[in-house]
C-alpha positions in Angstrom: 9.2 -10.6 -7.2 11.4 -7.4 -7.3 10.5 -3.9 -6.8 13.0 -1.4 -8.2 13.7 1.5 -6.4 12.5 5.1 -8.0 13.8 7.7 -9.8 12.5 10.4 -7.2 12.5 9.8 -3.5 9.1 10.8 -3.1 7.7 8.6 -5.3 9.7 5.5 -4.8 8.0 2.4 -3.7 10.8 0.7 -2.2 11.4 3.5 0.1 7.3 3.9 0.8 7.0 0.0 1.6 10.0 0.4 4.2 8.2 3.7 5.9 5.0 2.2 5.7 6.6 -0.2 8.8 4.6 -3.5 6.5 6.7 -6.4 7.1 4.1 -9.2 6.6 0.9 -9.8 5.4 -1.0 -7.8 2.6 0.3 -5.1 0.8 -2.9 -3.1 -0.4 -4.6 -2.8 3.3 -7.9 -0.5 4.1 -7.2 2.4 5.9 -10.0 3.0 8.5 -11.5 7.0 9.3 -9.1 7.0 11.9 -5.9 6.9 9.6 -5.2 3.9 10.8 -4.0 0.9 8.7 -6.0 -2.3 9.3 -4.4 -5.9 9.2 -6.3 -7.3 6.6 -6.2 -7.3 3.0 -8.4 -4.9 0.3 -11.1 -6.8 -1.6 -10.7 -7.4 -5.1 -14.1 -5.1 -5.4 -12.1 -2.0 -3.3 -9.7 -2.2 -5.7 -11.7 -1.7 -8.3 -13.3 1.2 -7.1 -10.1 2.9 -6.5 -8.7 2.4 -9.5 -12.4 3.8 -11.4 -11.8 6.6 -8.7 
């Protein structure tokens, strides 16, 4: 599937996916206390609660 770039730079999530360094595996990952992005995917249920959030 595509993803179009954005109108603004800051908010574009073609150019957020290529600084976020992801080049396989999950997308939506858990980022730990540390700031530090973990390997494996979100839960359905983290999801959830981020999107109620």
């Amino acid at each position: 599937m595509g993803i179009p770039y954005g109108s603004h730079r800051e908010t574009c999530p073609v150019r957020s996916l290529e600084a976020s360094g992801i080049e396989d595996g999950p997308l939506f990952r858990a980022i730990n206390r540390h700031g530090q992005m973990q390997t494996g995917q979100l839960s359905d249920k983290a999801v959830a609660l981020i999107v109620k959030r």
